[in-house]
N, CA, C and O atoms as a GROMACS GRO file, in nm:
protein
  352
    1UNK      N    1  23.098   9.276  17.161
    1UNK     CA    2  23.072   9.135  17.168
    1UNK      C    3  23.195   9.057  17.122
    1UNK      O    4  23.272   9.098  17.035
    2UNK      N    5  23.207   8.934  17.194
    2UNK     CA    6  23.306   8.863  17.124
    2UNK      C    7  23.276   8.700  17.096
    2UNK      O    8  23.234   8.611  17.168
    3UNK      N    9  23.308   8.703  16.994
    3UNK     CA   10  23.289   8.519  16.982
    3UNK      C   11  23.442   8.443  16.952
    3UNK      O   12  23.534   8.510  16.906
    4UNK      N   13  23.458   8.311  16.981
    4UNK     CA   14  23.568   8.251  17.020
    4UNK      C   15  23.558   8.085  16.917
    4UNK      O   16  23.453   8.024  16.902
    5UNK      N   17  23.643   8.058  16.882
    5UNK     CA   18  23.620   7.951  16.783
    5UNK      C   19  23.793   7.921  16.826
    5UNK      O   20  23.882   8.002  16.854
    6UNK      N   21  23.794   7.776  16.819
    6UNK     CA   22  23.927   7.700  16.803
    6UNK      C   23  23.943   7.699  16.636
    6UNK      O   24  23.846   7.700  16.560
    7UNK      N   25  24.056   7.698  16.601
    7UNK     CA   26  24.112   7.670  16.500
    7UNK      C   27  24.040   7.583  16.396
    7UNK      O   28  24.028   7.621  16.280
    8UNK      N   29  23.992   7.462  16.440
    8UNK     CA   30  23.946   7.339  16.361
    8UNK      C   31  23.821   7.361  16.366
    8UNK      O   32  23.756   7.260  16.339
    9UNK      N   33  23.774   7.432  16.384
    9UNK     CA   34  23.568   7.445  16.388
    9UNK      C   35  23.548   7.518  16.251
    9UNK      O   36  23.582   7.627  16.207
   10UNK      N   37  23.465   7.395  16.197
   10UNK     CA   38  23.421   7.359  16.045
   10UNK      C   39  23.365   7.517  15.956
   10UNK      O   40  23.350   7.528  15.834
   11UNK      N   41  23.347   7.607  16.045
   11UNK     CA   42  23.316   7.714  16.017
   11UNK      C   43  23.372   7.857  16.080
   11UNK      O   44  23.314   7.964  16.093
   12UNK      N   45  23.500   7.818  16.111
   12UNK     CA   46  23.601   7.921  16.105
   12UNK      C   47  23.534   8.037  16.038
   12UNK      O   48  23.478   8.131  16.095
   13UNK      N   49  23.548   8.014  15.895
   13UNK     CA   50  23.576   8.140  15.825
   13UNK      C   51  23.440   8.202  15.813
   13UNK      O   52  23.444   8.324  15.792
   14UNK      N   53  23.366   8.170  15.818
   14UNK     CA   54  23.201   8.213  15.802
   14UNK      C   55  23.155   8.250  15.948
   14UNK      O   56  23.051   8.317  15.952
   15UNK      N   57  23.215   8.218  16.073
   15UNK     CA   58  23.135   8.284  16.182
   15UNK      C   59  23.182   8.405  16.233
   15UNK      O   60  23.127   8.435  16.339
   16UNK      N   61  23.261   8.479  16.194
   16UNK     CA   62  23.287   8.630  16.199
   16UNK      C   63  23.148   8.712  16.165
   16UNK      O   64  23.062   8.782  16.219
   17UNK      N   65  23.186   8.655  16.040
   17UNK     CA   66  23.014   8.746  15.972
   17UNK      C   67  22.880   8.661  15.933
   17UNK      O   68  22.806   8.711  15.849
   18UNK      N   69  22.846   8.530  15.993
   18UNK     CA   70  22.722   8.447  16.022
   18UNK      C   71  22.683   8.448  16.158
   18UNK      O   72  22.565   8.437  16.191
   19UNK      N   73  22.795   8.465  16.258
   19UNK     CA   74  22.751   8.463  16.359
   19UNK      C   75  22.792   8.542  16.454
   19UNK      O   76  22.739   8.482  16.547
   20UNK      N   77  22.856   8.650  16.513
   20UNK     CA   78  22.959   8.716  16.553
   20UNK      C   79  22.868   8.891  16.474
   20UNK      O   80  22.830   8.983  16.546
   21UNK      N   81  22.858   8.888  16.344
   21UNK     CA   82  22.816   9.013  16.295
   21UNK      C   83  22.676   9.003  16.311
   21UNK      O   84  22.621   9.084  16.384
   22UNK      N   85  22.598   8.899  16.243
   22UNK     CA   86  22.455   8.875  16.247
   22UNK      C   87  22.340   8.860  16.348
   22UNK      O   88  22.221   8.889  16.339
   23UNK      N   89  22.440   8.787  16.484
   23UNK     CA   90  22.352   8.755  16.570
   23UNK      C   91  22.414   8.835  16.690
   23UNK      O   92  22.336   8.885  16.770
   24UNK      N   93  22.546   8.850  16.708
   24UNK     CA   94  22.545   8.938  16.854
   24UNK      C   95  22.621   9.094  16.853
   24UNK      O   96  22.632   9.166  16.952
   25UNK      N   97  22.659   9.117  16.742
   25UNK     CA   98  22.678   9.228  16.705
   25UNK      C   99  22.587   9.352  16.700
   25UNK      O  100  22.620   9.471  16.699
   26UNK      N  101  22.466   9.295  16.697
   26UNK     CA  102  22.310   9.336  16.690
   26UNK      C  103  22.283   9.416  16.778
   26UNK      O  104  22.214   9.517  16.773
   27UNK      N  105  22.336   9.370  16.857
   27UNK     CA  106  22.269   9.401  17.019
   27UNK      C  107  22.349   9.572  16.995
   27UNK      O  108  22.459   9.616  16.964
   28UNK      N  109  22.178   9.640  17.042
   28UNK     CA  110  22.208   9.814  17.074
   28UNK      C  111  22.328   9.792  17.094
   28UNK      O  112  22.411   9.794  17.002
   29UNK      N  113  22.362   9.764  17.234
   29UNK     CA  114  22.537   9.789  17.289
   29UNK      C  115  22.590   9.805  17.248
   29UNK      O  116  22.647   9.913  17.264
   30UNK      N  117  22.639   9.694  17.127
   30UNK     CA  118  22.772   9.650  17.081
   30UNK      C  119  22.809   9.784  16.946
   30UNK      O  120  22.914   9.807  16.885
   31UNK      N  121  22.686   9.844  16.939
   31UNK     CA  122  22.743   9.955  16.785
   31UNK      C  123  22.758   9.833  16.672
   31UNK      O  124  22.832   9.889  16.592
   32UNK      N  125  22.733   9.708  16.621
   32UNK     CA  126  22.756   9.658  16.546
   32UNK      C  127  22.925   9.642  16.520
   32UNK      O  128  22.983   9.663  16.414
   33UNK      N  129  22.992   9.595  16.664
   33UNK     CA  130  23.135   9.595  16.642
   33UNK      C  131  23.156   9.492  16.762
   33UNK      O  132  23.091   9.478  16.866
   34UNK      N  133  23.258   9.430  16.719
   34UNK     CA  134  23.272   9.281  16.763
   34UNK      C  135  23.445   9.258  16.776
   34UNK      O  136  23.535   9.323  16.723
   35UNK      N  137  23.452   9.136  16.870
   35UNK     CA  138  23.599   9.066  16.836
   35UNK      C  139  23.596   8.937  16.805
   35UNK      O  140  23.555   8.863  16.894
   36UNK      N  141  23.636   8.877  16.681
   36UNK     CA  142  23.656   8.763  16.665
   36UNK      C  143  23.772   8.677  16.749
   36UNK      O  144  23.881   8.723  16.716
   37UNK      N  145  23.784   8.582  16.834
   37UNK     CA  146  23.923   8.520  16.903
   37UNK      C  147  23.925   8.418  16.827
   37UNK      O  148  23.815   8.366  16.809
   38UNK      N  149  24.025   8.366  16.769
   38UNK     CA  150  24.074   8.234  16.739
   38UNK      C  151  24.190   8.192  16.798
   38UNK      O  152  24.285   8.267  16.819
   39UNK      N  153  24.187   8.042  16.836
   39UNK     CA  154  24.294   7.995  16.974
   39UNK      C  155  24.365   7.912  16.849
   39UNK      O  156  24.308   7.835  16.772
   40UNK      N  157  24.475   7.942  16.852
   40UNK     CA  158  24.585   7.878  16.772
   40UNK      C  159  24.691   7.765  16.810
   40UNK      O  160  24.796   7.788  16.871
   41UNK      N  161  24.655   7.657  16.771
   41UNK     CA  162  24.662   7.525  16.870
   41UNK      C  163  24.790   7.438  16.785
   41UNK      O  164  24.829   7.330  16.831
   42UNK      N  165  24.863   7.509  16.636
   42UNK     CA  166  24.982   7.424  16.556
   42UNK      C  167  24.925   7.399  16.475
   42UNK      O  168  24.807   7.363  16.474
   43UNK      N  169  25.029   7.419  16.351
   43UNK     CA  170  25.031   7.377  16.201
   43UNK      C  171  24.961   7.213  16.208
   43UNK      O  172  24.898   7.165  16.114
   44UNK      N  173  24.986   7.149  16.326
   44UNK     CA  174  24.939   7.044  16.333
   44UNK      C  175  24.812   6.970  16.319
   44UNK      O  176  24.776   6.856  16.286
   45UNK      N  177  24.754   7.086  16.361
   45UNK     CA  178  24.595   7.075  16.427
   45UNK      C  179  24.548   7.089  16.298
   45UNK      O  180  24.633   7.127  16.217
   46UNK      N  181  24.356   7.054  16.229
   46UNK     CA  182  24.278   7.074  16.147
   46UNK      C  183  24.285   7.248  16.117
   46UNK      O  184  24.326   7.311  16.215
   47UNK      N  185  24.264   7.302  16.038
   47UNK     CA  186  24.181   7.448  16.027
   47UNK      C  187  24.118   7.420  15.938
   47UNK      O  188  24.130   7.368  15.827
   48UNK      N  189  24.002   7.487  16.041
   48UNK     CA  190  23.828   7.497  16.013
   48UNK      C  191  23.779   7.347  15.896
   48UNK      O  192  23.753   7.330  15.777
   49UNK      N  193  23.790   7.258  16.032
   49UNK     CA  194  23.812   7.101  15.983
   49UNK      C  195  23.874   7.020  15.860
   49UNK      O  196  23.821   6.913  15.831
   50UNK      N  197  23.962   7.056  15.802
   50UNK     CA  198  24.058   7.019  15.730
   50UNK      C  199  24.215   6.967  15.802
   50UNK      O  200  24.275   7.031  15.888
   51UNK      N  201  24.254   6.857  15.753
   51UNK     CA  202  24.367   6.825  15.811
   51UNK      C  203  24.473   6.842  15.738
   51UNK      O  204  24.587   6.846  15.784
   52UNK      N  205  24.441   6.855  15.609
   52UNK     CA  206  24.552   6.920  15.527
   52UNK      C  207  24.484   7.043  15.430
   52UNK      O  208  24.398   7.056  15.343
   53UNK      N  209  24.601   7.134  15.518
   53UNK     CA  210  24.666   7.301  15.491
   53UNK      C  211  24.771   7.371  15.488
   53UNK      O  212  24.879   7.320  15.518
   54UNK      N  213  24.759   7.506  15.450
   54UNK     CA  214  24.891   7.562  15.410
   54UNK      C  215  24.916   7.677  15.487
   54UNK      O  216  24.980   7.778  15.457
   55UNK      N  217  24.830   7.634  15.635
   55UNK     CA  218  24.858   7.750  15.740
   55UNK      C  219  24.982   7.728  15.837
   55UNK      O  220  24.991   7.642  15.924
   56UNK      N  221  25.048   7.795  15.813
   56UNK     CA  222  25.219   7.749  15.882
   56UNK      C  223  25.172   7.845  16.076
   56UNK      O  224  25.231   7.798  16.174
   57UNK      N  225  25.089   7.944  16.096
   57UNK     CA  226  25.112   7.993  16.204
   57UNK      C  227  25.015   8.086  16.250
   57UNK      O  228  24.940   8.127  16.162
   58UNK      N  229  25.000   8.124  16.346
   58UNK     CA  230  24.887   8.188  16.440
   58UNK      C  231  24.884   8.332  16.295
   58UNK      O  232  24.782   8.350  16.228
   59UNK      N  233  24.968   8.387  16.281
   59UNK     CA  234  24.965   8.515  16.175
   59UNK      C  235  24.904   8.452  16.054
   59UNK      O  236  24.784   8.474  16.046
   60UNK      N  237  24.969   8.358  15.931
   60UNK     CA  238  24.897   8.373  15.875
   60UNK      C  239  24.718   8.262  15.876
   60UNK      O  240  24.658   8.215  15.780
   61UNK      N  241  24.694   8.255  15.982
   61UNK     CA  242  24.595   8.194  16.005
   61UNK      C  243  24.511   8.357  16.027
   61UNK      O  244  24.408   8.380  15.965
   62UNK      N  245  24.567   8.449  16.115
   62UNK     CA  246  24.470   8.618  16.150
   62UNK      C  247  24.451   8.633  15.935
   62UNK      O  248  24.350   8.648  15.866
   63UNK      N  249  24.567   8.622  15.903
   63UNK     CA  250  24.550   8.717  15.744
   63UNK      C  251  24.426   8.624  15.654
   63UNK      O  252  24.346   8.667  15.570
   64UNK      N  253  24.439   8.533  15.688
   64UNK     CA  254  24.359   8.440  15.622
   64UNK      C  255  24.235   8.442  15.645
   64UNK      O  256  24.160   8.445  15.548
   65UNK      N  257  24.172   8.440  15.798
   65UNK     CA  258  24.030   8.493  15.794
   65UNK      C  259  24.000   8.600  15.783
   65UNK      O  260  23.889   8.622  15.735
   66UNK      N  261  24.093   8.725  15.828
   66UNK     CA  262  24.053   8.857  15.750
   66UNK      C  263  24.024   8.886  15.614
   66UNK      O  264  23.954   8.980  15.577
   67UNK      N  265  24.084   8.798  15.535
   67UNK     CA  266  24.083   8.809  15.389
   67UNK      C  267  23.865   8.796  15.348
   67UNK      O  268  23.783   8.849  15.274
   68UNK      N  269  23.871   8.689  15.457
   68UNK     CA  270  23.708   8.661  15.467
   68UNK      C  271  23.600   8.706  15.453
   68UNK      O  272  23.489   8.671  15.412
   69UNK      N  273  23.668   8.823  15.508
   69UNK     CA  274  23.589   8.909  15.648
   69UNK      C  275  23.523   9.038  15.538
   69UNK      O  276  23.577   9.148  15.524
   70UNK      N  277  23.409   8.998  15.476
   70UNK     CA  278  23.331   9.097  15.377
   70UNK      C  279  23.390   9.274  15.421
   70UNK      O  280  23.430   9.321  15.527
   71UNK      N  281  23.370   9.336  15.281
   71UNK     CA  282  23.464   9.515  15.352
   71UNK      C  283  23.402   9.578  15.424
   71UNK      O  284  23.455   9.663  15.496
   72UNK      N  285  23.208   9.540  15.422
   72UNK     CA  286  23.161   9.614  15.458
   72UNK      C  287  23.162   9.593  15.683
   72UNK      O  288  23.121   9.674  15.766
   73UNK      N  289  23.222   9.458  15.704
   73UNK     CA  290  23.283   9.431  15.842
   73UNK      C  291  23.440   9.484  15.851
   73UNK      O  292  23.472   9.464  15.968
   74UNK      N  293  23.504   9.518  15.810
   74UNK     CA  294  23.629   9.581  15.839
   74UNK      C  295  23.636   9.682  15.862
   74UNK      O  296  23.592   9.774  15.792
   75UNK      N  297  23.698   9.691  15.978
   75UNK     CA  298  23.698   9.835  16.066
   75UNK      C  299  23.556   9.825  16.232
   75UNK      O  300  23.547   9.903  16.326
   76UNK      N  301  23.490   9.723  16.206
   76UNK     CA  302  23.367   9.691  16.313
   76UNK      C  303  23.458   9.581  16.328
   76UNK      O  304  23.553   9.631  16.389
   77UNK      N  305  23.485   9.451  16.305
   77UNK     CA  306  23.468   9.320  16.348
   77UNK      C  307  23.683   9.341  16.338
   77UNK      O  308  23.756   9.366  16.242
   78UNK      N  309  23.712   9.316  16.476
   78UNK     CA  310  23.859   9.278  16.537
   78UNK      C  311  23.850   9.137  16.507
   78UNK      O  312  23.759   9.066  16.550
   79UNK      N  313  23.962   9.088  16.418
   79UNK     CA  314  24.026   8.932  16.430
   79UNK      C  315  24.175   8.916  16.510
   79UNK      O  316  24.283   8.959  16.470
   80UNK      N  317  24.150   8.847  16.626
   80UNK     CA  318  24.266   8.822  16.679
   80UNK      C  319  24.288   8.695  16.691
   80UNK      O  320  24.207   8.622  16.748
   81UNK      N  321  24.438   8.634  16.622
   81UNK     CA  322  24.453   8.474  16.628
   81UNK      C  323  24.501   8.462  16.748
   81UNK      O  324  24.588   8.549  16.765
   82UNK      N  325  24.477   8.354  16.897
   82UNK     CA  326  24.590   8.386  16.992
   82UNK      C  327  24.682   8.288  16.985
   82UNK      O  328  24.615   8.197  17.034
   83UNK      N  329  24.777   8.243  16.962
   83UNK     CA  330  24.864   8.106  16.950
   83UNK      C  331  24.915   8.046  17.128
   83UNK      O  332  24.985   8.100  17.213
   84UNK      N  333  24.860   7.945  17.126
   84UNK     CA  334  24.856   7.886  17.261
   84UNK      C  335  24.903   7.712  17.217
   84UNK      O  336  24.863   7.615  17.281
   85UNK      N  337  24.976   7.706  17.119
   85UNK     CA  338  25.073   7.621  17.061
   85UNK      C  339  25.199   7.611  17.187
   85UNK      O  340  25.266   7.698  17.242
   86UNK      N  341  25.196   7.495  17.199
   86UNK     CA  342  25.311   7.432  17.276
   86UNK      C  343  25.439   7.487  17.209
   86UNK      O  344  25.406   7.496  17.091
   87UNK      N  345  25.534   7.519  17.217
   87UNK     CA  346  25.663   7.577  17.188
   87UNK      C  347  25.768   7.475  17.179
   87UNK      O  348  25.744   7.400  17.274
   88UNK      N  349  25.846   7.443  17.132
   88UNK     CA  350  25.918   7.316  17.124
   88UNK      C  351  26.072   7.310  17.111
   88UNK      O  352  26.130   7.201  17.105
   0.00000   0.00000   0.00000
């Protein structure tokens, strides 16, 4: 299963394992193993609705919700940040 969240959605860090582990991870299929996507849009943008942060980049935005990510989901639940930031 995979669930997909932009950067600035108020619950970033909690829908890996509120919603992503709890509700579709579930499913027989999935083995209780999942991919989290987060679309990485610039230091510019809110994360997980805040406009001021100390996330400089698509990486440490991945380390930061992994840090999240309860032990007993590590190793089931993939976090991938994708950075789709304009280049300048």
């Amino acid at each position: 299963m995979t669930e997909v969240k932009g950067q600035w959605h108020p619950k970033l860090y909690e829908a890996a394992s509120n919603q992503l582990s709890e509700l579709y991870s579930i499913h027989p299929d999935a083995e209780q193993q999942g991919i989290y996507l987060v679309l990485w849009f610039g230091a510019e943008e809110k994360v997980a609705g805040k406009a001021k942060h100390q996330i400089s980049d698509a990486m440490a935005l991945q380390a930061e919700i992994e840090s999240f990510l309860p032990s007993e989901l590590q190793g089931l639940i993939d976090v991938f940040v994708l950075d789709v930031s304009k280049k300048t």
